[in-house]
C-alpha positions in Angstrom: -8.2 10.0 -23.6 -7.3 6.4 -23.6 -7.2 6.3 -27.2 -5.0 9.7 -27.8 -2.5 7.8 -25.2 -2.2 4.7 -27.8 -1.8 7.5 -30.6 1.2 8.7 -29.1 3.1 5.9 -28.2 2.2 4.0 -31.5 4.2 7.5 -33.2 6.6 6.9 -30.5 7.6 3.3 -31.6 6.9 4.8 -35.3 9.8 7.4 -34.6 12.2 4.9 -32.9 12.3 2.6 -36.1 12.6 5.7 -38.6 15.1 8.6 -36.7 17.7 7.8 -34.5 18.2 11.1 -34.4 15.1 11.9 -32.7 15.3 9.3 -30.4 18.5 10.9 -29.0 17.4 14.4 -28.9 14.1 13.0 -26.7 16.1 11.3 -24.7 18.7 14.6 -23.8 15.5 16.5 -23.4 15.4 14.9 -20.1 18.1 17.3 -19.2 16.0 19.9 -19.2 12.9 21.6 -17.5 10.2 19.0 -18.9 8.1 21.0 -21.7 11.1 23.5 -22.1 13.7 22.0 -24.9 12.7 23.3 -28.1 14.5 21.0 -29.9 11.9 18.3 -29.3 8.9 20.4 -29.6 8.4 18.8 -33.4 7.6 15.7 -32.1 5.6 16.3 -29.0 3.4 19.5 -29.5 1.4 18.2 -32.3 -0.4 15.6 -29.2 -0.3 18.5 -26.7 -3.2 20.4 -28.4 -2.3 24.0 -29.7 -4.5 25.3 -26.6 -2.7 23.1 -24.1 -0.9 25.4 -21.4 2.4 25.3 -20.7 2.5 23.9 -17.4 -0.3 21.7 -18.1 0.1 18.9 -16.3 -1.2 16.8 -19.7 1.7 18.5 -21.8 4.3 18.0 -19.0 3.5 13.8 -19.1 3.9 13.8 -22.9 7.0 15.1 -22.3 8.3 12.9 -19.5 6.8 9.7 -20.9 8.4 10.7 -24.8 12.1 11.1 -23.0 12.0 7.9 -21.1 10.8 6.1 -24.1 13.5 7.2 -25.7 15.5 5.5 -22.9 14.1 2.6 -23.5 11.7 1.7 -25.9 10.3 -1.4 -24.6 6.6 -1.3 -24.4 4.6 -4.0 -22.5 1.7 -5.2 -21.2 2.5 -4.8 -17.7 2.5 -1.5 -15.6 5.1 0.4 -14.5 4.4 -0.7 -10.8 4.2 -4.3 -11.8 7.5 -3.8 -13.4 9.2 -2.6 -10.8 7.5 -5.2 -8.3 9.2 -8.4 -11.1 12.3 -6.9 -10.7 12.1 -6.3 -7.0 11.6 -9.9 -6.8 14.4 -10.7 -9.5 16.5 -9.3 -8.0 15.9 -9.8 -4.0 16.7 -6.7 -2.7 15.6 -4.2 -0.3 16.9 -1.8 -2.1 14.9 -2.0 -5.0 11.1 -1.6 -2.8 13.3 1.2 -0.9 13.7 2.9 -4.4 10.0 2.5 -5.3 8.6 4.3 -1.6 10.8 6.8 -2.9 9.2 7.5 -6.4 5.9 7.7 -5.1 6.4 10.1 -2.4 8.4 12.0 -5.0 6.6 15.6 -5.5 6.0 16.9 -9.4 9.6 18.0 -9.6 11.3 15.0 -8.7 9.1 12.4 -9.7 10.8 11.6 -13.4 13.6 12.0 -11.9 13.1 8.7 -9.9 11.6 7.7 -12.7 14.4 7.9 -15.2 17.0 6.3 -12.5 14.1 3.4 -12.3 14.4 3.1 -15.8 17.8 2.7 -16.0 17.4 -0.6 -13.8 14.3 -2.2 -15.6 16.7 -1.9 -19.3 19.2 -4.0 -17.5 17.0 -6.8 -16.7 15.0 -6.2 -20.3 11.8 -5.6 -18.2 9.4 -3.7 -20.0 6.2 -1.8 -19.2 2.8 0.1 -20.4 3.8 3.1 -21.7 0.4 4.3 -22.5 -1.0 3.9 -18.9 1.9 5.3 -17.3 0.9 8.3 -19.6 -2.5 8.4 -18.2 -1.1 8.0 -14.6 1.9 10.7 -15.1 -1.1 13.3 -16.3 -2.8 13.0 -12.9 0.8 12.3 -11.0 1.9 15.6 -12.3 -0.8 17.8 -11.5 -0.1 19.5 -8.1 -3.9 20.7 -8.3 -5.4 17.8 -9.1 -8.4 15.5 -7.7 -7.5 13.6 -4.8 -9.5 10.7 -5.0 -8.1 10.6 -8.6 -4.6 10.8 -7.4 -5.0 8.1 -4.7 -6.6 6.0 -6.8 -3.7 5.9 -9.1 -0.8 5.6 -6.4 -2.8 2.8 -4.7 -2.8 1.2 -7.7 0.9 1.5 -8.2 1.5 0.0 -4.6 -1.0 -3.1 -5.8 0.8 -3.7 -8.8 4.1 -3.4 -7.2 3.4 -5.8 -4.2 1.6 -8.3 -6.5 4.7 -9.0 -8.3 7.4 -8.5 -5.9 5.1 -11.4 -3.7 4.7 -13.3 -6.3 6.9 -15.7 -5.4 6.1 -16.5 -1.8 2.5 -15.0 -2.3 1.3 -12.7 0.1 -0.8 -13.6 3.4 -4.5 -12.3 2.8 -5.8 -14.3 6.5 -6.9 -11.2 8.8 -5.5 -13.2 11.7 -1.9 -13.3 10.0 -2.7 -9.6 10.1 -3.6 -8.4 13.0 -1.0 -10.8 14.6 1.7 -8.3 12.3 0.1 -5.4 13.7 -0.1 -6.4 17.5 3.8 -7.6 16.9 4.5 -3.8 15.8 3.0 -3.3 18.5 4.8 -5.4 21.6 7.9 -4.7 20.3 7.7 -1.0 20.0 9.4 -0.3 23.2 12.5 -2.3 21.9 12.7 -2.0 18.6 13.5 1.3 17.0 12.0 -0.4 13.6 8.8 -1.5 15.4 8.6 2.5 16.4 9.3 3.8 13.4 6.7 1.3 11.0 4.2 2.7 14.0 5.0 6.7 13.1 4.4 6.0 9.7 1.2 3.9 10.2 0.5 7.2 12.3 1.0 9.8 9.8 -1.1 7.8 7.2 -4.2 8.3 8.9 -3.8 11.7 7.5 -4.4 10.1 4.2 -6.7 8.7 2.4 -6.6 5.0 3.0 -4.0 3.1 1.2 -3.2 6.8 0.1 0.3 7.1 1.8 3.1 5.3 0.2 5.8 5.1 3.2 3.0 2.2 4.7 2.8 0.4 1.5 5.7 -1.9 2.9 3.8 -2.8 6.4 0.5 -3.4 4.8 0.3 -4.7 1.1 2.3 -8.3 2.1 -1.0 -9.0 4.3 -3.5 -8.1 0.5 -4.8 -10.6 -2.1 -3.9 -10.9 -5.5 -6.8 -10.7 -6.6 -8.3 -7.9 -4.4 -9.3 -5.2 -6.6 -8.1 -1.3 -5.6 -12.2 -0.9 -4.7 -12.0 -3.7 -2.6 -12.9 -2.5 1.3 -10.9 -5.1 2.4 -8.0 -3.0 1.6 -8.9 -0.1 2.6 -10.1 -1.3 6.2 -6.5 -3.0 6.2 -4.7 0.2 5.9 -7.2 1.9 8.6 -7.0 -0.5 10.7 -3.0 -0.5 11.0 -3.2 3.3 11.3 -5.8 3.1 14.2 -3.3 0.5 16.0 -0.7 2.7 15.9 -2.5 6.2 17.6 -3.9 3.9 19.8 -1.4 0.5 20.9 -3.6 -0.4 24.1 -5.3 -4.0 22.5 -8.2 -6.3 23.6 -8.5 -9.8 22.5 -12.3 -9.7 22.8 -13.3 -5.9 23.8 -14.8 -4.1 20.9 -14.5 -0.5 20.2 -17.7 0.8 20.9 -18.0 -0.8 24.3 -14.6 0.7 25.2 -16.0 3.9 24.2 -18.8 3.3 26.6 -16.8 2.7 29.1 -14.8 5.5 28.6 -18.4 7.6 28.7 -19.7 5.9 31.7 -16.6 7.1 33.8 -16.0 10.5 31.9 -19.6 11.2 32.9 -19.9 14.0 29.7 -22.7 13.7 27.3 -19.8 14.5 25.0 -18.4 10.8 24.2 -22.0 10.1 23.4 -22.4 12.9 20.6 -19.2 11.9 19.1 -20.5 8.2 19.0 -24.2 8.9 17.2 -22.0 11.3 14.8 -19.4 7.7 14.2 -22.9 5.8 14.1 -24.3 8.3 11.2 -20.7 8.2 9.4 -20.6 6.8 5.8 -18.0 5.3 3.8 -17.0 8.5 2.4 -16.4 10.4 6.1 -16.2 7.2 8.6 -12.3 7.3 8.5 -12.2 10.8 9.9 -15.3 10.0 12.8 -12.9 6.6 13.6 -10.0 8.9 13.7 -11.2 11.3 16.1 -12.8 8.7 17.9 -9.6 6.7 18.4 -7.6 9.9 19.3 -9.6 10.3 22.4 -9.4 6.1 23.2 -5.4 6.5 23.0 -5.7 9.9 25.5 -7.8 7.2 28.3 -6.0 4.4 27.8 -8.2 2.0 26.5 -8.2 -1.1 24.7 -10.4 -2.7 21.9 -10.4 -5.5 19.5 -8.3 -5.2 16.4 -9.5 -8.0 14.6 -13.6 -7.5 15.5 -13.0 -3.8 14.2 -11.2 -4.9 10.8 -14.3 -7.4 10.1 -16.7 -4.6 10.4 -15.0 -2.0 9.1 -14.7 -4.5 5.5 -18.9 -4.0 5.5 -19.4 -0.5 6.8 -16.6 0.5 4.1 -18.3 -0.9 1.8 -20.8 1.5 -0.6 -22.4 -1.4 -2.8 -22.8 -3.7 0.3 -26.8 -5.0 1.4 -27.5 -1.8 3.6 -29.4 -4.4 6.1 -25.6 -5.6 6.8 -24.2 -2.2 7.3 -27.0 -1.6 9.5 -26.3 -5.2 11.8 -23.0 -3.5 12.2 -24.4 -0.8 13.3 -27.1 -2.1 16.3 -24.3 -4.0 17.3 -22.3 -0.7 17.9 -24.9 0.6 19.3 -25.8 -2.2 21.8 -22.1 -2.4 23.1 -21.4 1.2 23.3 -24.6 1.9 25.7 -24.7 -1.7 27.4 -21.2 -0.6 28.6 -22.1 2.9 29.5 -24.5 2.6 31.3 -23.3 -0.4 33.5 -22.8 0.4 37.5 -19.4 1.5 38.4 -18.9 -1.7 41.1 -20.1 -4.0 38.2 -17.8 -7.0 37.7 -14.6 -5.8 35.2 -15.0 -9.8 34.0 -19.2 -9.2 33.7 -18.5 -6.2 31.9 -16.0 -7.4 29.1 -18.2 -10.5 28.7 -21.2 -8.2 27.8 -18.6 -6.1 25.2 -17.5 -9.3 23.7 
């Protein structure tokens, strides 16, 4: 696919330097329902494959990505994302990263149109970008049925590439603590800050997501990434669950660790039910163990109980982690374990200061 992508934009940059004519009549085609201005169908059909449907998703991106080519026939290698991120930090603006949340929550029908206004911006700073992988990400970005991992693979990717270069001057801060210190800030100030609040309900709301899979929480996250952290880096994606967690639940320990506050929260609930729910977060895998944490945390927020932000982000980094040694996986693990029935089981008149030591 990678190589019919090339094919078409080389014929793109072919038909740029032979018919301006062309070029204009790509570029009003934009106008239209994308796929449904005949007078462009010379140029574009012959790559959409004469049994491509109508509305299929493949045959729509041709047509996006031949108009805003048209637009502006700069083709670099850099991606769109990236881009956008250069001239974010060109240009200093809020504006600009304000522009970008709004592309990418942009459904189907809107999307080139964000797109196209985008463009508009990048020709006046003579920014150019990789037509042919914005092709390849416009074919999944367009299909309202398609694969899920796929698709948040690909805006995940958009919000790393954006972030790397609108950072790139002051460089993001990758240290956990310089993290979690963001995240308990959110946190403290939440009562008088309505921006506080609000960066919260969108931390919220992306634990219905994938992680790293919402773009209204690239802003509150990405700053605290790497440069070089790669999209399967679990790093990431314990970063983003980790910020979602704090948010449904803002009650933090400096030292308490999750499982022993689930213990606790066993040992005085007296049910056999917290229990269950803690073998099944035990037996989770990377795939599932962000919907076991999110449950898990739902019922934490409903007893008022604190944990350890920082402990939970180092563990969640291995236990997210497919191609990790399964021995450290499984440390993580026993320790779980060990805290979650040490504290459940302890005597009601125990020492509070005993039992936090033993959770630590």
């Amino acid at each position: 696919m990678a190589s019919h992508n090339e094919a078409f934009i080389t014929y793109l940059q072919g038909l740029a330097s032979q018919s301006t004519g062309a070029m204009a009549a790509l570029r009003r085609s934009l106008s239209f329902t994308l796929g449904q201005d005949e007078h462009v169908y010379p140029w574009v059909e012959r790559f959409a494959g004469a049994k491509s449907r109508v509305d299929s998703p493949r045959r729509l991106a041709l047509y996006a990505v031949a108009g805003l080519f048209a637009h502006y026939p700069h083709h670099a290698h850099r991606s769109f994302a990236a881009a956008f991120g250069e001239l974010s930090e060109r240009r200093g603006s809020a504006t600009i990263e304000k522009r970008f949340i709004a592309l990418m929550e942009a459904g189907e029908q809107g999307l080139v149109t964000h797109l196209r206004q985008a463009l508009h911006l990048l020709k006046a700073e003579e920014i150019g970008f990789d037509y042919v992988t914005l092709l390849g990400d416009l074919s999944l970005l367009l299909d309202p049925q398609g694969d899920e991992r796929a698709l948040n693979k690909v805006k995940q990717g958009w919000g790393r590439d954006y972030y790397r270069a609108a950072l790139s001057e002051d460089g993001g801060n990758s240290d956990p603590g310089a993290f979690i210190d963001h995240i308990q800030s959110l946190v403290s100030e939440r009562d008088g800050s309505s921006s506080a609040r609000a960066e919260l309900a969108v931390l919220r709301r992306s634990l219905a997501f994938a992680p790293g899979g919402f773009p209204a929480s690239f802003p509150i996250v990405e700053p605290f990434m790497a440069p070089d952290w790669s999209l399967r880096d679990t790093r990431r994606q314990a970063r983003y669950l980790v910020a979602g967690i704090a948010a449904l639940n803002p009650k933090i320990s400096e030292r308490q660790s999750l499982a022993t506050a689930l213990g606790k929260i066993a040992l005085e609930s007296k049910s056999d039910g917290i229990e269950k729910r803690f073998i099944a977060l035990l037996g989770a895998d990377a795939d599932n163990l962000a919907d076991h944490l999110r449950q898990t945390v739902s019922l934490m927020a409903s007893a008022d109980m604190p944990f350890s932000l920082i402990r939970l982000l180092d563990d969640l980094s291995t236990w997210l982690n497919p191609w990790v040694d399964p021995a450290w996986v499984d440390q993580v693990r026993q320790r779980w374990a060990r805290d979650f029935y040490q504290s459940s089981r302890v005597n009601n008149h125990s020492d509070p200061q005993q039992q936090s030591n033993e959770g630590a």
